[in-house]
C-alpha positions, 0 to 999 in steps of 0.5 A, a space after each residue: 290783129 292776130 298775134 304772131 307765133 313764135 318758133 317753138 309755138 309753130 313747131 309745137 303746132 305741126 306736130 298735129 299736122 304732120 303733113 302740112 310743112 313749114 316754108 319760113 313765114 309760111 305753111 302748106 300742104 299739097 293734096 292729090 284729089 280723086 279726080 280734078 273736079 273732085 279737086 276742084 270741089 275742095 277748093 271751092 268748099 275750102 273757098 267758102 271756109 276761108 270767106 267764113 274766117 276772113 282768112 285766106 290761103 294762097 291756093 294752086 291747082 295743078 290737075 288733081 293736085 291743089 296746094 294750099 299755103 297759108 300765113 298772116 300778112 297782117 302779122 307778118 308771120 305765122 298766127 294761131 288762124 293759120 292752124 286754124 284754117 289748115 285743120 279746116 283744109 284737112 277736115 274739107 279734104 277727107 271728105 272730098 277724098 283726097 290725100 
């Protein structure tokens, strides 16, 4: 099991994920994609990331708008593969230009 973060170690770790925000014992970011197939398309390559790290994000798909919120249950909390898997997302959707 994945060892829990504590606060100033999730603090310190949003500083180089400046739009990924905080919500308690979880993180997310919302992307607007180009197009909703586009946003599709980051889902499914972000599925296929997530299915690679054992590691799976709650995901919402509005239209173009795909929010991605991630925590460890097995932690209860915050863990180092949640910033893990959100610099993955990040790097997934540049290539899929969305914002």
């Amino acid at each position: 099991m994945a060892d829990r973060l504590d606060d100033s170690a999730v603090t310190a770790r949003l500083k180089d994920l400046p739009n990924w925000a905080r919500d308690g014992d979880q993180i997310h970011r919302r992307f607007k994609a180009p197009s909703f197939m586009a946003g599709i398309d980051l889902v499914g390559e972000v599925a296929r990331a997530a299915e690679e790290a054992d590691h799976h994000p709650d995901i919402d798909i509005r239209w173009r708008t795909v929010t991605f919120t991630l925590t460890t249950h097995s932690a209860g909390g915050l863990t180092e593969r949640d910033f893990a898997l959100a610099r993955r997302i990040d790097e997934v959707a540049a290539r899929h230009g969305a914002q």
